[in-house]
C-alpha positions as a printed NumPy array, in Angstrom:
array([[  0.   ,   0.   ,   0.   ],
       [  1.619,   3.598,  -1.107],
       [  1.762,   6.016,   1.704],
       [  0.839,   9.684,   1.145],
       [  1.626,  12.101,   3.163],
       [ -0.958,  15.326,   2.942],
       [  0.219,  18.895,   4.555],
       [ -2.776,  20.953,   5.032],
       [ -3.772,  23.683,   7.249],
       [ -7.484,  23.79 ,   6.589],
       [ -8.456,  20.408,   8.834],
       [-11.914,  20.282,   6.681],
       [ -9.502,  20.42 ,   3.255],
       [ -7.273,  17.646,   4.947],
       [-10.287,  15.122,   6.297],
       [-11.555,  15.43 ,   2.854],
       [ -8.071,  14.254,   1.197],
       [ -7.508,  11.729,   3.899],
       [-10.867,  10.537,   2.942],
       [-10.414,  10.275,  -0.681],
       [ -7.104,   8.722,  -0.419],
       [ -8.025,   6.244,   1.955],
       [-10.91 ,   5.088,   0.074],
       [ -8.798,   5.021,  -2.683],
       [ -6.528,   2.214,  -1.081],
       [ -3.786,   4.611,  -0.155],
       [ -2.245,   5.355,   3.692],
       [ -2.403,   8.203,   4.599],
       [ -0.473,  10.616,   7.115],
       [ -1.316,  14.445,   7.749],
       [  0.376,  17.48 ,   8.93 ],
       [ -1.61 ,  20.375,  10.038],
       [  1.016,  23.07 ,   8.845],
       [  4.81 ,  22.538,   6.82 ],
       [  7.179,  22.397,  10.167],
       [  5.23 ,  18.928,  10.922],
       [  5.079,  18.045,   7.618],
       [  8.725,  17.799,   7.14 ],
       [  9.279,  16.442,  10.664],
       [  6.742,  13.461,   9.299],
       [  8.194,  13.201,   5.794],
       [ 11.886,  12.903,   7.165],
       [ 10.895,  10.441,  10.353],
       [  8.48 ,   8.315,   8.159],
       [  9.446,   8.617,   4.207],
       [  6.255,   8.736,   2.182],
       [  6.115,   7.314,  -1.262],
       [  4.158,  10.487,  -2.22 ],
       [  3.864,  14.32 ,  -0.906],
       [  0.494,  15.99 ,  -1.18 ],
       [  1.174,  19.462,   0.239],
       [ -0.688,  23.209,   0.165],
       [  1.088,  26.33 ,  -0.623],
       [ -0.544,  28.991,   2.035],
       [  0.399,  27.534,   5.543],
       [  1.641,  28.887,   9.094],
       [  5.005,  28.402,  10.354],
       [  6.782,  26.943,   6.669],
       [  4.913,  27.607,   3.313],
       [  4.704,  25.069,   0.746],
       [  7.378,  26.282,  -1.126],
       [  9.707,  26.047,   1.862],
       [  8.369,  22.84 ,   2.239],
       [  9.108,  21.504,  -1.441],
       [ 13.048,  22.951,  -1.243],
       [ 13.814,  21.189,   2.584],
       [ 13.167,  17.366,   1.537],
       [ 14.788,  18.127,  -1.788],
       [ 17.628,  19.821,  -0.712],
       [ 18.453,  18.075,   3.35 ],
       [ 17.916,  14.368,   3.171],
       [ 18.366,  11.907,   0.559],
       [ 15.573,   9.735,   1.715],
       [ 12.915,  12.117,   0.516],
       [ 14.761,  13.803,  -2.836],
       [ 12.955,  11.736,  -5.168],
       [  9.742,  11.676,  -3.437],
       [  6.992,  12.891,  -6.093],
       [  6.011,  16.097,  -4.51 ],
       [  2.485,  17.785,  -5.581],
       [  1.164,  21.124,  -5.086],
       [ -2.648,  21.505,  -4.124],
       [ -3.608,  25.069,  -3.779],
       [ -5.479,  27.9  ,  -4.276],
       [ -3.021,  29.968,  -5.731],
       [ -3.449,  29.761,  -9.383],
       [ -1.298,  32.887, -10.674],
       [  1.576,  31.472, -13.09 ],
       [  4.35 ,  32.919, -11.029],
       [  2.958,  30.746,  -7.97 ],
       [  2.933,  27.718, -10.064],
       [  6.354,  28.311, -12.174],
       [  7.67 ,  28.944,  -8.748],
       [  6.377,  25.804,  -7.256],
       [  7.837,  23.558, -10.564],
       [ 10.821,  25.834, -10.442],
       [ 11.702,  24.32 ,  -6.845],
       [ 11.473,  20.897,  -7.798],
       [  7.47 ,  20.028,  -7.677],
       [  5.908,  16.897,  -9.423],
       [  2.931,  18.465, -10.46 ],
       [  0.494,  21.754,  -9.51 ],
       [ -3.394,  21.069,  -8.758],
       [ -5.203,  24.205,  -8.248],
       [ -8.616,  24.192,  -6.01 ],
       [-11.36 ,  23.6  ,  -6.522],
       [-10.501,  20.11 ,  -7.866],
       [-12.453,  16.905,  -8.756],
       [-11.247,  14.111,  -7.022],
       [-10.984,  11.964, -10.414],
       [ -8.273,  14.784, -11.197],
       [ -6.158,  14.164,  -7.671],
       [ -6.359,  10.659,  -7.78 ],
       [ -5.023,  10.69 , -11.774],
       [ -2.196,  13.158, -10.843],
       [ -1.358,  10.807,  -7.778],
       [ -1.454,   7.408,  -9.711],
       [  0.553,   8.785, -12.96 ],
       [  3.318,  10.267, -10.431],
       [  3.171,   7.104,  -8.547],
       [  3.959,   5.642, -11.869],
       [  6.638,   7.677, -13.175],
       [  8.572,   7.573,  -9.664],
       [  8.223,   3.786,  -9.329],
       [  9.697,   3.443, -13.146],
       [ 12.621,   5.899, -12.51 ],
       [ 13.554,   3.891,  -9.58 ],
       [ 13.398,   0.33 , -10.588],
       [ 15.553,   1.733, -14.082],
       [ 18.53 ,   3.563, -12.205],
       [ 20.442,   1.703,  -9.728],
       [ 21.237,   4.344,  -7.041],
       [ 25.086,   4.325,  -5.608],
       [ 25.073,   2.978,  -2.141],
       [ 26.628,   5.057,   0.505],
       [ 30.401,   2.92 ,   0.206],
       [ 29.895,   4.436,  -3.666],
       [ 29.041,   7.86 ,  -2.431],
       [ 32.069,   7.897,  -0.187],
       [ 34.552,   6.329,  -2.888],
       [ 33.595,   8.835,  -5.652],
       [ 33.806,  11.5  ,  -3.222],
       [ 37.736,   9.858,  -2.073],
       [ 38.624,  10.386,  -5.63 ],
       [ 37.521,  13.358,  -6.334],
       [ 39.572,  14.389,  -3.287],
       [ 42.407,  12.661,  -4.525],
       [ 42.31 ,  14.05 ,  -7.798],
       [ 42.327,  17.489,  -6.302],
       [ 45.008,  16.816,  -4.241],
       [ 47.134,  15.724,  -7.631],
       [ 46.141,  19.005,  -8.756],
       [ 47.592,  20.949,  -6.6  ],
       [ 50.571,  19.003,  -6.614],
       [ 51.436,  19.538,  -9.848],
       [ 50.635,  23.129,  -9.669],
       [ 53.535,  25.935,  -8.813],
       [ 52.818,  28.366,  -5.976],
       [ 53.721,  31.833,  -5.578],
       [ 53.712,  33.521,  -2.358],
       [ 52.293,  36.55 ,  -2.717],
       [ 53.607,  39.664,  -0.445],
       [ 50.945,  41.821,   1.385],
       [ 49.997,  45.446,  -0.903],
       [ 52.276,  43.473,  -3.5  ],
       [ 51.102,  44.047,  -7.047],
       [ 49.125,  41.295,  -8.761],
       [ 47.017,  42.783, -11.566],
       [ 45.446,  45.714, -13.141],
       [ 43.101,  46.7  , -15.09 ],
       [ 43.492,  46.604, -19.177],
       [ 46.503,  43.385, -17.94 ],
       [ 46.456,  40.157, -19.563],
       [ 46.54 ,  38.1  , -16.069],
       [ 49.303,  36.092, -17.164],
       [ 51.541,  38.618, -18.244],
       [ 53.598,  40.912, -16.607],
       [ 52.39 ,  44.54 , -16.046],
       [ 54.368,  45.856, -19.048],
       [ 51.538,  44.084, -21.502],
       [ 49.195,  46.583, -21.165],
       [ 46.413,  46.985, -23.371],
       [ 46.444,  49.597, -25.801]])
């Protein structure tokens, strides 16, 4: 059984989607406002995020950057705006930052539950096609790309440069001496 998770402030908007989802063979957790929302996506990773945009204490947008951006369990959670705000700057914002999908209210619930299954869908391909790296990847490919920096500056000369020392100026090629100026 996929597990949503639905941030909502208005409790009569969120018993409604609880409702529908649950009906719709889904389980379903609920946040009243975005602070508990990511507190329940990050302690209990849902396959799906159903989240509003106007909310107390952290927005929807602030919501949709924090998963994507802090934890690596919930980056590739489908994420899903439901919302009110129906301007095109609010939804190229909301895409911009990394959401799924945008479903403005009023909705019908045929529309939710197609958005949710088809995201469902796309996420569950993606993840069975690419093999993520495990964590002893991760930390190799991060050794060598330390290691190959380190080589780098190895092979690179140094100059020690002398406090109110002249480096460059403007009209210089930088690796010439000042007497190249441009004419």
């Amino acid at each position: 059984m996929k597990k949503i998770l639905v941030i909502e402030d208005n409790g009569e908007v969120r018993e409604n989607l609880e409702e529908i989802l649950e009906l719709s063979g889904y389980e379903v957790i609920s946040a009243e406002d975005g602070k508990v929302g990511v507190e329940k996506a990050l302690t209990d990773p849902p396959d799906l995020i159903l989240c509003d945009v106007m909310m107390p204490h952290l927005d929807g947008f602030g919501v949709a950057q924090y998963p994507q951006q802090e934890e690596e369990t919930t980056a590739n959670v489908p994420f899903i705006f439901l919302t009110a705000k129906a301007e095109k700057s609010d939804f190229r914002r909301g895409m911009n930052l990394g959401a799924d999908d945008y479903i403005t209210k009023p909705f019908y619930k045929d529309e939710l539950l197609e958005v949710i299954e088809t995201r469902l869908r796309k996420a569950s391909s993606c993840a069975s096609s690419s093999t993520k790296p495990s964590s002893t990847d991760r930390f190799h490919q991060r050794v060598k790309g330390y290691e190959e920096l380190r080589k780098l500056s190895e092979e690179r000369k140094t100059k020690n440069i002398k406090r109110r020392e002249h480096i460059f100026e403007e009209g210089e090629f930088p690796a010439t001496s000042t007497s190249s100026k441009v004419k």
